[in-house]
C-alpha atoms as an extended CHARMM CRD file, in Angstrom:
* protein
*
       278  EXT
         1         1  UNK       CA            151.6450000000       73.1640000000       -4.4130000000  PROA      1               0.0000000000
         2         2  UNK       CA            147.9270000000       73.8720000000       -4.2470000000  PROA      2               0.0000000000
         3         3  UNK       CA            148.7780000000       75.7930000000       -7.8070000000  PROA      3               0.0000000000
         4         4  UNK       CA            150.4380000000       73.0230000000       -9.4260000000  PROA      4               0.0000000000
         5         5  UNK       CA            147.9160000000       70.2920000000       -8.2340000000  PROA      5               0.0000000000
         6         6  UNK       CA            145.1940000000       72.4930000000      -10.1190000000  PROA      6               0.0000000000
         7         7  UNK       CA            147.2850000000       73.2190000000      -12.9870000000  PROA      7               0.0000000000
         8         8  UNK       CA            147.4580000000       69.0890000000      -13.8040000000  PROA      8               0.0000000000
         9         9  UNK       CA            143.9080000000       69.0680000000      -13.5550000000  PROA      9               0.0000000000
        10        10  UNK       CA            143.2150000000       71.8550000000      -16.0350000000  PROA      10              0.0000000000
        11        11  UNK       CA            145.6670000000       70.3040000000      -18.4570000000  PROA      11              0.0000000000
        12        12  UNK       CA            144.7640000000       67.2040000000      -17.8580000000  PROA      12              0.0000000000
        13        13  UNK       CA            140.9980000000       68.6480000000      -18.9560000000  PROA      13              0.0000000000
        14        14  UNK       CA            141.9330000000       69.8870000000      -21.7250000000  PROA      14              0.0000000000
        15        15  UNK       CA            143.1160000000       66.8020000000      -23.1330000000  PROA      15              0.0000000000
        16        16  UNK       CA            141.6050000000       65.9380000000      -26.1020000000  PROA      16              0.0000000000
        17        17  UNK       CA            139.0840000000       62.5460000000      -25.4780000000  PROA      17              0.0000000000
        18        18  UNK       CA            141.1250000000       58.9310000000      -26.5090000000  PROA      18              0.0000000000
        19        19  UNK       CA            139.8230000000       57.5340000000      -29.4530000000  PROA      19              0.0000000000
        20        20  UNK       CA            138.4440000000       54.4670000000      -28.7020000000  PROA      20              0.0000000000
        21        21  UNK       CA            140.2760000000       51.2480000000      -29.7540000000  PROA      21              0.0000000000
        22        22  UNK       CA            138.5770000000       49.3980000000      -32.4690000000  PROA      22              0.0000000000
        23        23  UNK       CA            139.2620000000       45.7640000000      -32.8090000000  PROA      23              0.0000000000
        24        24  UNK       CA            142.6730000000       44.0400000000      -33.2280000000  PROA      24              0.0000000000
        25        25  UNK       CA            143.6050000000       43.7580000000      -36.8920000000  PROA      25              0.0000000000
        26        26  UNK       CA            142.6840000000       40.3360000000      -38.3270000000  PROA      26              0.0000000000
        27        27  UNK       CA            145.4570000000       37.2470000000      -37.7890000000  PROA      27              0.0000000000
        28        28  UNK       CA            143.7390000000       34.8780000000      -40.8700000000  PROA      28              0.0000000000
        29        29  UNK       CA            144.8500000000       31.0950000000      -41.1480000000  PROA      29              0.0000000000
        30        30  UNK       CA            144.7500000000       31.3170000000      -45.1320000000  PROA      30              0.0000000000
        31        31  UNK       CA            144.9950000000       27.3110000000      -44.9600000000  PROA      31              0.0000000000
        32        32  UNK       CA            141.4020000000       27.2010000000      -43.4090000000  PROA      32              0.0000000000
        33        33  UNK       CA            139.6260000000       29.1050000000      -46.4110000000  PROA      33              0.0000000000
        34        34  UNK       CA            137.3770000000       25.9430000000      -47.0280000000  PROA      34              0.0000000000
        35        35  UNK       CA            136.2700000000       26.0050000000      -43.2740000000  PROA      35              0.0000000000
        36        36  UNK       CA            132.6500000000       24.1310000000      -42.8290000000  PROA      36              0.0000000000
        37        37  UNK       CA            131.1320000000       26.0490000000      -40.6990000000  PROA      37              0.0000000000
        38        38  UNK       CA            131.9620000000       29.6710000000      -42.9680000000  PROA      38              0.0000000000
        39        39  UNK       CA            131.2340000000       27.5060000000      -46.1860000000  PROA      39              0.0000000000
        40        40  UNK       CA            127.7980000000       26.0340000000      -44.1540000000  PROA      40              0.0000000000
        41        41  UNK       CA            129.3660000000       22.2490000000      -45.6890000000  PROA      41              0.0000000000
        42        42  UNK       CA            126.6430000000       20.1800000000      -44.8240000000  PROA      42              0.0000000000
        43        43  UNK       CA            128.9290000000       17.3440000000      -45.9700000000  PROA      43              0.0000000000
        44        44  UNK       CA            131.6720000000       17.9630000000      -43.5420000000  PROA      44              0.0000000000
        45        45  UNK       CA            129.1570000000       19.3110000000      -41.0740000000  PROA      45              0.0000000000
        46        46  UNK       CA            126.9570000000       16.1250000000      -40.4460000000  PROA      46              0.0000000000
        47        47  UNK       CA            130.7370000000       14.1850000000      -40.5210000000  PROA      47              0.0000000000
        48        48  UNK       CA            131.0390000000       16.5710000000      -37.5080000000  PROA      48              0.0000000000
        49        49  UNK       CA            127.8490000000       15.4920000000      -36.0110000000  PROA      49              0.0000000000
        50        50  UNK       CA            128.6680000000       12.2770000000      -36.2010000000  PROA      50              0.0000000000
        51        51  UNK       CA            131.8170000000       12.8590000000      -34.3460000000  PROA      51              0.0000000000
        52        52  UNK       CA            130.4940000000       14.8800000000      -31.7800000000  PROA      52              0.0000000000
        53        53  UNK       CA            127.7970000000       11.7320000000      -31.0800000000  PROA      53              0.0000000000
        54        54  UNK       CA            130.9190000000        9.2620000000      -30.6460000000  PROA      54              0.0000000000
        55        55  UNK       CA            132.4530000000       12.0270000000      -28.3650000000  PROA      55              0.0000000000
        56        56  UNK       CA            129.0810000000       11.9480000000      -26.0070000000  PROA      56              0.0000000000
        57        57  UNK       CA            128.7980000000        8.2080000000      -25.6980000000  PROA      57              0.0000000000
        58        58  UNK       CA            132.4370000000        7.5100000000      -25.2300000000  PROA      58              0.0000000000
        59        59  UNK       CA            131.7950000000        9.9760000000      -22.3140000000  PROA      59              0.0000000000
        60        60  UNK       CA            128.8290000000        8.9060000000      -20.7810000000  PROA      60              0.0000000000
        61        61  UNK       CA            129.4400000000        6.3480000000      -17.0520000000  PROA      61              0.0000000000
        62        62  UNK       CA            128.7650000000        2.1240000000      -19.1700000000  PROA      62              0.0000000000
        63        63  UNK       CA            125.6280000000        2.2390000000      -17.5430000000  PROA      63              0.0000000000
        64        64  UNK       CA            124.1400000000        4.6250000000      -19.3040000000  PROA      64              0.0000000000
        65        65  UNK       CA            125.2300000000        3.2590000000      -22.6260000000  PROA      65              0.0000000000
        66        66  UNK       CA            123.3050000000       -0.0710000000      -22.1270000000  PROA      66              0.0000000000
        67        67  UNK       CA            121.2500000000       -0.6900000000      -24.7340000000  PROA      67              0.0000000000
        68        68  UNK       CA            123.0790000000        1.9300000000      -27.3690000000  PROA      68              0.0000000000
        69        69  UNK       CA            125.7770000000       -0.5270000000      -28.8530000000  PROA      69              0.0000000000
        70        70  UNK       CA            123.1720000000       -0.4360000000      -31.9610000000  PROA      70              0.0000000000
        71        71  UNK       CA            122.3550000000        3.3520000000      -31.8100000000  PROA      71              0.0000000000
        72        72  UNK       CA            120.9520000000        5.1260000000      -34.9930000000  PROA      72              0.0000000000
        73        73  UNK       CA            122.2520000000        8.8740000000      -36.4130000000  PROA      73              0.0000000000
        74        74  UNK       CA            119.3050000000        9.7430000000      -38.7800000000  PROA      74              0.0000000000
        75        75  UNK       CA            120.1820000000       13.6220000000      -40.4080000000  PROA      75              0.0000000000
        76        76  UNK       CA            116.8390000000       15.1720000000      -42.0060000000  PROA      76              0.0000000000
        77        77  UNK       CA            117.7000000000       17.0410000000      -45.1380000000  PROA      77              0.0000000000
        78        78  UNK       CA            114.2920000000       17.8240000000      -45.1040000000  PROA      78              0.0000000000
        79        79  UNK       CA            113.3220000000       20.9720000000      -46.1050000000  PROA      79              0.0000000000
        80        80  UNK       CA            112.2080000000       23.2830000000      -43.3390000000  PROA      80              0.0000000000
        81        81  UNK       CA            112.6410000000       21.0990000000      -40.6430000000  PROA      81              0.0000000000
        82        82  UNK       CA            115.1980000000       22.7650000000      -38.0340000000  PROA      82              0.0000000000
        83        83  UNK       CA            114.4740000000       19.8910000000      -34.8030000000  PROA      83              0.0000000000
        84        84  UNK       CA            116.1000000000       16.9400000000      -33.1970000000  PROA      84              0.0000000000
        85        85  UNK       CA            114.3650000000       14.3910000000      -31.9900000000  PROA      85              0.0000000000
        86        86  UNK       CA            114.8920000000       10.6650000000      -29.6820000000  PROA      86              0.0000000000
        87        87  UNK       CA            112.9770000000        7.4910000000      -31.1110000000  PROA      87              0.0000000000
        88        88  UNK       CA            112.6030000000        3.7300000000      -31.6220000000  PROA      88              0.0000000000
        89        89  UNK       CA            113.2290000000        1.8720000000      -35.0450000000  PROA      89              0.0000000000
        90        90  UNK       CA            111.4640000000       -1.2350000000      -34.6480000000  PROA      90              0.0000000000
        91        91  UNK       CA            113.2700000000       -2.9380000000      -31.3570000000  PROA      91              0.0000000000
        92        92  UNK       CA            117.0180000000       -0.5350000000      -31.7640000000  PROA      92              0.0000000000
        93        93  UNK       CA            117.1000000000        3.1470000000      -30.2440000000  PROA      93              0.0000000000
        94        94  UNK       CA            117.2350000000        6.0260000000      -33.0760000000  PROA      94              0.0000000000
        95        95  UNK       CA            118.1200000000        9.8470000000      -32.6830000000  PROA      95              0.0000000000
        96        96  UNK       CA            117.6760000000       12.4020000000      -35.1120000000  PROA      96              0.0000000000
        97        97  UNK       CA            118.5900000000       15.5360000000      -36.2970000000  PROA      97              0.0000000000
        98        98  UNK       CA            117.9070000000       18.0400000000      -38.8910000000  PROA      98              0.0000000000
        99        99  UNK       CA            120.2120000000       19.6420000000      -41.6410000000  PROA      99              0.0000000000
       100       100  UNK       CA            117.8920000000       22.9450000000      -41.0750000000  PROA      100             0.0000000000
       101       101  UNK       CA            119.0740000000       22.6510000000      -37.0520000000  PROA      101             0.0000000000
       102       102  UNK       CA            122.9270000000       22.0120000000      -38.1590000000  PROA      102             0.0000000000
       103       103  UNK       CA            122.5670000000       25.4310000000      -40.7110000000  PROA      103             0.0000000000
       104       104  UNK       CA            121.3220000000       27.5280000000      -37.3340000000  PROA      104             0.0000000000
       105       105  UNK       CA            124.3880000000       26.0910000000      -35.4740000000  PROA      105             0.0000000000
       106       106  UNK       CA            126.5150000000       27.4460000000      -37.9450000000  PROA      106             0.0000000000
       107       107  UNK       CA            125.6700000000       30.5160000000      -38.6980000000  PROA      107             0.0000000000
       108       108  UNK       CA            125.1110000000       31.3640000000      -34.8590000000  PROA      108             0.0000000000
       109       109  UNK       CA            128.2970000000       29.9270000000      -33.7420000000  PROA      109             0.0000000000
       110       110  UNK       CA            130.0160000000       31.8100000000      -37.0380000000  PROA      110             0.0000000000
       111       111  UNK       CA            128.3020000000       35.1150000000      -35.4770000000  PROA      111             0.0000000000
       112       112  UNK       CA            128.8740000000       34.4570000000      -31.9420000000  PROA      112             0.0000000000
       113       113  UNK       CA            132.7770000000       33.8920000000      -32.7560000000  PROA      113             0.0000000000
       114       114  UNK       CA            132.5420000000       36.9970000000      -34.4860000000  PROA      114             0.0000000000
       115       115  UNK       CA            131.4050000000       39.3960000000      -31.6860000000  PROA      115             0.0000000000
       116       116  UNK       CA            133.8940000000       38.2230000000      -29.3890000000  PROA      116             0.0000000000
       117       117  UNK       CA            136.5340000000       39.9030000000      -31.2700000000  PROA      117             0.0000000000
       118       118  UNK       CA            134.7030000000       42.8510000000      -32.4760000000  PROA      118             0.0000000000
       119       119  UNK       CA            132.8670000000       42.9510000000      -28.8130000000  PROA      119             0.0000000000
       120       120  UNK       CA            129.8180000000       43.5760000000      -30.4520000000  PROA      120             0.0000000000
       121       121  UNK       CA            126.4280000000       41.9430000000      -29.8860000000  PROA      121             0.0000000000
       122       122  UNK       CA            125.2640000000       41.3670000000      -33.8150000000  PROA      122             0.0000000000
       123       123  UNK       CA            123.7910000000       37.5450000000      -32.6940000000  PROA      123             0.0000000000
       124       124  UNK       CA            120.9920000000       38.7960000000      -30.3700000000  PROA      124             0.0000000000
       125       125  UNK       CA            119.5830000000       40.1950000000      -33.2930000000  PROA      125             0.0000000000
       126       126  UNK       CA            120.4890000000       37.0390000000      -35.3680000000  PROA      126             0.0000000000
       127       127  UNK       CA            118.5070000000       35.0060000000      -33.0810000000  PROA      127             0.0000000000
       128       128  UNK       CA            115.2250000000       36.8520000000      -34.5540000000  PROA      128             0.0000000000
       129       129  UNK       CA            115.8690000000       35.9260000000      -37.8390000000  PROA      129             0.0000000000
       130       130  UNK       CA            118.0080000000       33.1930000000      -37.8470000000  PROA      130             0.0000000000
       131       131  UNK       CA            115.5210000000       31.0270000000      -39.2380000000  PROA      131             0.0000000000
       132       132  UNK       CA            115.5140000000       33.5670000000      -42.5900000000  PROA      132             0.0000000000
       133       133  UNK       CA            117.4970000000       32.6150000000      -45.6410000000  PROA      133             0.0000000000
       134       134  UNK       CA            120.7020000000       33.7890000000      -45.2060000000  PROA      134             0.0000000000
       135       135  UNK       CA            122.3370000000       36.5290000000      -47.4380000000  PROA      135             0.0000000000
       136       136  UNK       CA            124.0300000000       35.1540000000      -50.3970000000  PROA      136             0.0000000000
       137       137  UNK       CA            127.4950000000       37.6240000000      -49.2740000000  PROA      137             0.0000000000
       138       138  UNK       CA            127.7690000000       37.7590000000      -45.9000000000  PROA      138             0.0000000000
       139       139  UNK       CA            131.5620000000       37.8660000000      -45.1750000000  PROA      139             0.0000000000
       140       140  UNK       CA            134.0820000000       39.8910000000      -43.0140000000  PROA      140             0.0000000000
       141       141  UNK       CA            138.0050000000       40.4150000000      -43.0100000000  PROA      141             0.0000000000
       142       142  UNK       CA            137.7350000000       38.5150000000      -39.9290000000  PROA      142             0.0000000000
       143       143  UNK       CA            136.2560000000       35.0930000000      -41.5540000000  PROA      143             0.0000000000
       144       144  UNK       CA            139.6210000000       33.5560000000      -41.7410000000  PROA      144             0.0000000000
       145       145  UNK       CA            141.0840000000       34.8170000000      -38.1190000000  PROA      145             0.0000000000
       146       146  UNK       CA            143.2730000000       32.1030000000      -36.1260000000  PROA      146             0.0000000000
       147       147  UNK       CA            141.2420000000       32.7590000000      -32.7090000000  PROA      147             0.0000000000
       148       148  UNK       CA            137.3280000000       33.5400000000      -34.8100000000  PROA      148             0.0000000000
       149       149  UNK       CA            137.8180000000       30.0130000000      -36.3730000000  PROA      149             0.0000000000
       150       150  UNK       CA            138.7320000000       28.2000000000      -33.7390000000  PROA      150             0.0000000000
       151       151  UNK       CA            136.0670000000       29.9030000000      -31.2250000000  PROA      151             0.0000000000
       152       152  UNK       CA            132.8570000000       29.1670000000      -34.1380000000  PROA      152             0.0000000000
       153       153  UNK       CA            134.2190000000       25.2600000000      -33.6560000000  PROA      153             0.0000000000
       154       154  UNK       CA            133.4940000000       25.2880000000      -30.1950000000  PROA      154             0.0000000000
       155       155  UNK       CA            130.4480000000       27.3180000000      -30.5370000000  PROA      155             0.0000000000
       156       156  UNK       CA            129.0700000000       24.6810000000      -33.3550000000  PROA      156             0.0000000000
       157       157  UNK       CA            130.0010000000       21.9310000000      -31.4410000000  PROA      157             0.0000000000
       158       158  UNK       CA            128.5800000000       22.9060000000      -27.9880000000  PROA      158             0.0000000000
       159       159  UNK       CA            125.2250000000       23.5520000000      -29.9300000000  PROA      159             0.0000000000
       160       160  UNK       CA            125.1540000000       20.0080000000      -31.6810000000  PROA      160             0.0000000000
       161       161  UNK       CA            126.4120000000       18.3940000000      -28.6960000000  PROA      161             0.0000000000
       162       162  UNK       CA            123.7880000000       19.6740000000      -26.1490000000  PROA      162             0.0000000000
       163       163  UNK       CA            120.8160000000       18.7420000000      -28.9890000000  PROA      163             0.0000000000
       164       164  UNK       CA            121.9820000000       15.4130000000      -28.9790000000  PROA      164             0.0000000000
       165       165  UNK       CA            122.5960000000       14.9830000000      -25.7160000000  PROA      165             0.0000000000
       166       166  UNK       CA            119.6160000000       15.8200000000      -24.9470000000  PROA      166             0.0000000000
       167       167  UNK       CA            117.8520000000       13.3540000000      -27.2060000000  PROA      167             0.0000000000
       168       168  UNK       CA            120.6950000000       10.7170000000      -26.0900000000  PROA      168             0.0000000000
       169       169  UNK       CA            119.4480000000       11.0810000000      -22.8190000000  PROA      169             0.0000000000
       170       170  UNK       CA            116.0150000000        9.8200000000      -23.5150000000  PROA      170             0.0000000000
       171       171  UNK       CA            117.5670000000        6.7000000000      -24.1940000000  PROA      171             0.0000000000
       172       172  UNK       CA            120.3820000000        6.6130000000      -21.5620000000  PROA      172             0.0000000000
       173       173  UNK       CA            117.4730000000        7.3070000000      -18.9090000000  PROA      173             0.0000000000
       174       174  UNK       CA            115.3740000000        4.5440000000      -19.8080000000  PROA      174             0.0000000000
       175       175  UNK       CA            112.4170000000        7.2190000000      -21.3500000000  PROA      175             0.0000000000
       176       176  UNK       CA            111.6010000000        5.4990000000      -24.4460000000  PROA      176             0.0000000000
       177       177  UNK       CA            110.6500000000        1.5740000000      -24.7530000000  PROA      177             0.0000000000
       178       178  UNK       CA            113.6400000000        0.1070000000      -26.7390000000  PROA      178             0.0000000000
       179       179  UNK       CA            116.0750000000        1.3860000000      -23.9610000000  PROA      179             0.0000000000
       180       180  UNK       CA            113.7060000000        1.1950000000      -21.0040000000  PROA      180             0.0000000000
       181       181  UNK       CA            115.2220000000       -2.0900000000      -19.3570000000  PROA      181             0.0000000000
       182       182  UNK       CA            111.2230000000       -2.7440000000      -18.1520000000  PROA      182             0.0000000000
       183       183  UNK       CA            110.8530000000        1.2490000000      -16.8750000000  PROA      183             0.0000000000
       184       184  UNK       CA            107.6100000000        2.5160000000      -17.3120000000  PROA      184             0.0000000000
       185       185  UNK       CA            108.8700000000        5.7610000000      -16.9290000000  PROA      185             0.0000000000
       186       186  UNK       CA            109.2170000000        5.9880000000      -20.6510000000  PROA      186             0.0000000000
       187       187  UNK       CA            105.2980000000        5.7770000000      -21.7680000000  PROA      187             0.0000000000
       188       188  UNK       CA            104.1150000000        7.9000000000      -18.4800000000  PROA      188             0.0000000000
       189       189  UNK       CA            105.0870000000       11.5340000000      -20.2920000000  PROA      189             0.0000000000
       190       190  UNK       CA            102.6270000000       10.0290000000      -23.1270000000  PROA      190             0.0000000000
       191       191  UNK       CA             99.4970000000       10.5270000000      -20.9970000000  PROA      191             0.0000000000
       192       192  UNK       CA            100.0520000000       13.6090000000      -19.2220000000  PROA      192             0.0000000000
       193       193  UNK       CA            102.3960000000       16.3980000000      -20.4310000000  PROA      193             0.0000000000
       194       194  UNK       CA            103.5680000000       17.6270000000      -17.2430000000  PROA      194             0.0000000000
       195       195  UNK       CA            104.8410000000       14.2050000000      -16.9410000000  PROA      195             0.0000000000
       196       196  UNK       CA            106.4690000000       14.5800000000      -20.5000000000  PROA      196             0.0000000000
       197       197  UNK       CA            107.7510000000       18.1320000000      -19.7610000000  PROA      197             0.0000000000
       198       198  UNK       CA            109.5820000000       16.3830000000      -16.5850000000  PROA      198             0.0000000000
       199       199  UNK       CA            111.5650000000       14.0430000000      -18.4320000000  PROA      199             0.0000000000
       200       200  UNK       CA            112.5580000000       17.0130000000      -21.1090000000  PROA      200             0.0000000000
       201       201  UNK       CA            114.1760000000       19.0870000000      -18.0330000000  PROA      201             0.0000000000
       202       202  UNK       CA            115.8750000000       15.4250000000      -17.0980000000  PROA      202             0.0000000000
       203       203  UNK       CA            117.1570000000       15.0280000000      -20.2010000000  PROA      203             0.0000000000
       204       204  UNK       CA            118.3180000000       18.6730000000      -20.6480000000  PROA      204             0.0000000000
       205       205  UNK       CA            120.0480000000       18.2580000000      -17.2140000000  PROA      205             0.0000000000
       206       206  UNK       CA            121.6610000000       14.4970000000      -18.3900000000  PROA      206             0.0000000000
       207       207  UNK       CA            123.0270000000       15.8390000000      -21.7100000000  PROA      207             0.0000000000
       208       208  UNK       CA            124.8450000000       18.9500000000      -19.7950000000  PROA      208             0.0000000000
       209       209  UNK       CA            126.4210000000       16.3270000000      -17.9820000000  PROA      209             0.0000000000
       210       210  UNK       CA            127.3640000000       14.1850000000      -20.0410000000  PROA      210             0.0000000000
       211       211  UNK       CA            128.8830000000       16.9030000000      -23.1240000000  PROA      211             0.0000000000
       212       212  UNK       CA            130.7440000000       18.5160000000      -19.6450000000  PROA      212             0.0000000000
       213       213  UNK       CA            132.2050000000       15.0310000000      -18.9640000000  PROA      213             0.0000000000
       214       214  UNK       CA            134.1190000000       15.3850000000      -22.2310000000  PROA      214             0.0000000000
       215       215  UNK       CA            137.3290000000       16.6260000000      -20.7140000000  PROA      215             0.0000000000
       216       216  UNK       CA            139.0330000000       17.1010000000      -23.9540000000  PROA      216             0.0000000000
       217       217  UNK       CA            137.6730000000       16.0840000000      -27.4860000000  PROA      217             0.0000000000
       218       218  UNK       CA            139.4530000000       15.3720000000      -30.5400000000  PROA      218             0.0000000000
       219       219  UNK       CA            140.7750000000       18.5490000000      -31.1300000000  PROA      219             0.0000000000
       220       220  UNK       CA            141.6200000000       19.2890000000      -27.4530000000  PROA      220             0.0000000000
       221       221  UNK       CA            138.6600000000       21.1090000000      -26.8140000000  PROA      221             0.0000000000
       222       222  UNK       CA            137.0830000000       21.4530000000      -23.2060000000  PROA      222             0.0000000000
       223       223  UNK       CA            133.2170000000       21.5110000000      -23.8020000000  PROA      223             0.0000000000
       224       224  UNK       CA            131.0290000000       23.9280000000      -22.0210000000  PROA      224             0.0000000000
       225       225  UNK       CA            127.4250000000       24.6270000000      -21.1620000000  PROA      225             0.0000000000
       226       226  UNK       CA            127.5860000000       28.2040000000      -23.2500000000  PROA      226             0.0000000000
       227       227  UNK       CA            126.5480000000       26.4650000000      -26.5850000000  PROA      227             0.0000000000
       228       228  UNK       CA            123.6950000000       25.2120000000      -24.2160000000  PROA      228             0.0000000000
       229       229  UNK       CA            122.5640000000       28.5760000000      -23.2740000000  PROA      229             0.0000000000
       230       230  UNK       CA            122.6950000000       29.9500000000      -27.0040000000  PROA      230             0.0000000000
       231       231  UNK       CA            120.5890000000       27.0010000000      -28.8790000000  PROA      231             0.0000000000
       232       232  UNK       CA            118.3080000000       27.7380000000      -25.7670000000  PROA      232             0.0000000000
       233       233  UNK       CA            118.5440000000       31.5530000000      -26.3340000000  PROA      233             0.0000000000
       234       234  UNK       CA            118.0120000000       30.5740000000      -30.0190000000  PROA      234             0.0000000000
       235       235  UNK       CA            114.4900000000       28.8870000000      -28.9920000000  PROA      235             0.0000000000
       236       236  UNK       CA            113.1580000000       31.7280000000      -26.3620000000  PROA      236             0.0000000000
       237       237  UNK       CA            114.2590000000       34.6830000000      -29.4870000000  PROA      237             0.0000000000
       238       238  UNK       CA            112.1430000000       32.8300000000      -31.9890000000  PROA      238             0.0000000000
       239       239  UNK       CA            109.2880000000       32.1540000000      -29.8500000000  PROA      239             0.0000000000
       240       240  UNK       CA            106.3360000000       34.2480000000      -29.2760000000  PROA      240             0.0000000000
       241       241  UNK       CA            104.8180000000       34.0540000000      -25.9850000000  PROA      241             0.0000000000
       242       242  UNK       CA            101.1550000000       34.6420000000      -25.6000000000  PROA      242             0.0000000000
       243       243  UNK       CA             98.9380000000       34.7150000000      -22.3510000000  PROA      243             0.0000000000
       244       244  UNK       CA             97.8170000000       31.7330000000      -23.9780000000  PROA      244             0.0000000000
       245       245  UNK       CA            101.2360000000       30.1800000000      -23.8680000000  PROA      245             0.0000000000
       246       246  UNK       CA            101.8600000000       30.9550000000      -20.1360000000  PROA      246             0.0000000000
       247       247  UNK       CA             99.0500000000       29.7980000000      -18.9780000000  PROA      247             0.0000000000
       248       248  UNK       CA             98.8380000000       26.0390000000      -20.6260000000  PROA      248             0.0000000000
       249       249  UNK       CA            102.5910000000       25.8720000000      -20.8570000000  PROA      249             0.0000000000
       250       250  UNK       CA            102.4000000000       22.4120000000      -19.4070000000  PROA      250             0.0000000000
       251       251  UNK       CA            100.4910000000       20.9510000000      -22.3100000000  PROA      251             0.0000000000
       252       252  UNK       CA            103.8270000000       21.7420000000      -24.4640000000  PROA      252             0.0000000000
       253       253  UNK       CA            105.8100000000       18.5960000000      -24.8940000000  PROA      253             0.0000000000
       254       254  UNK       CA            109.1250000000       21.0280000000      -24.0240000000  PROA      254             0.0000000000
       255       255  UNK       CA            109.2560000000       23.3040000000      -21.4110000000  PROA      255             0.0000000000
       256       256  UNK       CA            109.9630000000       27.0560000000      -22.4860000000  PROA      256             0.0000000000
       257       257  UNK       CA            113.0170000000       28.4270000000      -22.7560000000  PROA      257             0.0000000000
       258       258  UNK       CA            112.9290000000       30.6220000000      -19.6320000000  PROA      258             0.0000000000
       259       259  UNK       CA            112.2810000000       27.4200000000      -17.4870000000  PROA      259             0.0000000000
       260       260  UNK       CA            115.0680000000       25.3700000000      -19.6450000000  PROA      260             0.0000000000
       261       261  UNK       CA            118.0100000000       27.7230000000      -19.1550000000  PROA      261             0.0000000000
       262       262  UNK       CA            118.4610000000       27.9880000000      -15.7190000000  PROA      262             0.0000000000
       263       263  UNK       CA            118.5180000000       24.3130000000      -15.5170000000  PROA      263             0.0000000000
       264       264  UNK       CA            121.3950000000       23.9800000000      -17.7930000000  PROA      264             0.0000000000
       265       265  UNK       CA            123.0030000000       26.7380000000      -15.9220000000  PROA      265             0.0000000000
       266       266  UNK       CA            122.3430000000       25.0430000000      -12.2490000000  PROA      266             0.0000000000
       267       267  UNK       CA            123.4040000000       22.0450000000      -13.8680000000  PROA      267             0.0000000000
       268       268  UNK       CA            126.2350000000       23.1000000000      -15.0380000000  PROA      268             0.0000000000
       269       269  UNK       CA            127.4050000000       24.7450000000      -11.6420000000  PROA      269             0.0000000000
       270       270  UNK       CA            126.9790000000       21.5530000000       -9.4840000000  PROA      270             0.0000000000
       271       271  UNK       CA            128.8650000000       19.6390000000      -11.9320000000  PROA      271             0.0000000000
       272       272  UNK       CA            131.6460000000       21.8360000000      -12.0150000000  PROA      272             0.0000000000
       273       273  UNK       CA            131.4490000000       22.5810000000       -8.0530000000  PROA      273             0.0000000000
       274       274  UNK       CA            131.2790000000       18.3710000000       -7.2020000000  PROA      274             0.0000000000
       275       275  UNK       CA            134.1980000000       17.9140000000      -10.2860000000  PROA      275             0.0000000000
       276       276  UNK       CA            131.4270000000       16.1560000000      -12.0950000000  PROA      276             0.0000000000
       277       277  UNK       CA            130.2900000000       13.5000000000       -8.7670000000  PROA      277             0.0000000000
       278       278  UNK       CA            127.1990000000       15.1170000000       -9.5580000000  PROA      278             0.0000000000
């Protein structure tokens, strides 16, 4: 017995190393060859965005939309710019958000899609230079999969939903005069910045909330906090800390990225944990 119980382990020894198995062979949706987000549309991308804003404020509890029945969509084709922004246009609130911002969207929810099937991790290094023109040919067998299509939608929309969320929320919380209801709150972050960094992290928490309080959108997608984390990621990839930095942080009108992610994440878990109560 002892003799045949070694034998199996010498044969099974010998065995020549599996191969490992590469990626499943591509299932493309031929119909979708005009997608948006492969083509980077900006046409059909900022009719997205403005979607994706209806899908927020439908969402959000009627208190907090007080105040936005004339709400604003300003998109920047400006070139360079890659920001969103909250504001006031004469007495009516105003958000904003740049063509350059919608581009990074794309192409990091297009790469993010991308290493999900291939399980490889191509967007860290995207992050670096995401803000570099992109290659003129830059495609894959896999740019027309069923399951890569569908997964770059929610990664595009998660991204463009938590940026303007975020600057949604500076109206929905009263931050900014045209929406403050008589709250001071909204001029305080203008005289100190640790004031103004506060109401950033409020707002970041607000717009988690509110883009997880779309159940279902549209298309019967269940929004997460992941595109969150990877605009976030984005941010921290492309910035260069100094000592500097560190140090006076708090005269930054945003709070860095390593301070920003874990509240979407916390966020995110009481939300989920409370079934949105909280």
């Amino acid at each position: 017995m002892v003799r045949l119980a070694c034998l199996f382990v010498v044969m099974v020894a010998c065995q020549p190393p599996r191969e490992p198995e590469g990626p499943r062979p591509p299932d493309p949706d031929s119909s979708r060859w005009k997608d948006p987000i492969n083509k980077r549309d900006l046409p059909v991308l900022r009719q997205i965005v403005e979607s994706t804003l209806k899908e927020l404020i439908a969402a959000m509890p009627e208190g907090r939309r007080l105040g936005l029945e004339y709400l604003q969509l300003e998109i920047s084709d400006r070139a360079g710019a890659v920001n969103a922004f909250a504001t006031c246009s004469g007495s009516e609130p105003l958000i904003g958000i740049s063509e350059g911002l919608i581009t990074i969207a794309a192409r990091l929810a297009t790469s993010k899609a991308l290493d999900e099937i291939l399980e490889t991790d191509a967007t860290r290094d995207l992050m670096r230079e995401v803000s570099a023109p992109e290659p003129v040919a830059n495609t894959t067998p896999y740019d027309l999969d069923r399951d890569k299509l569908g997964r770059q939608h929610m990664w595009f929309v998660e991204q463009i939903a938590f940026a303007l969320g975020h600057e949604l929320a500076h109206h929905s919380l009263s931050h900014l005069s045209c929406t403050s209801h008589g709250d001071a709150l909204g001029s305080v972050g203008q005289l100190l910045p640790v004031f103004a960094q506060a109401t950033e992290l409020e707002a970041d928490a607000e717009a988690v909330r509110n883009l997880l309080a779309v159940r279902r959108d549209q298309h019967g997608y269940a929004w997460t906090e992941n595109g969150a984390i990877l605009v976030l990621q984005m941010f921290k990839a492309q910035r260069e800390r100094s000592v500097h930095d560190i140090i006076f942080a708090f005269e930054q009108t945003h709070p860095p990225p390593e301070v920003r992610i874990p509240v979407v994440i916390t966020t995110a878990e009481i939300w989920n944990a409370t079934d949105g109560r909280l």
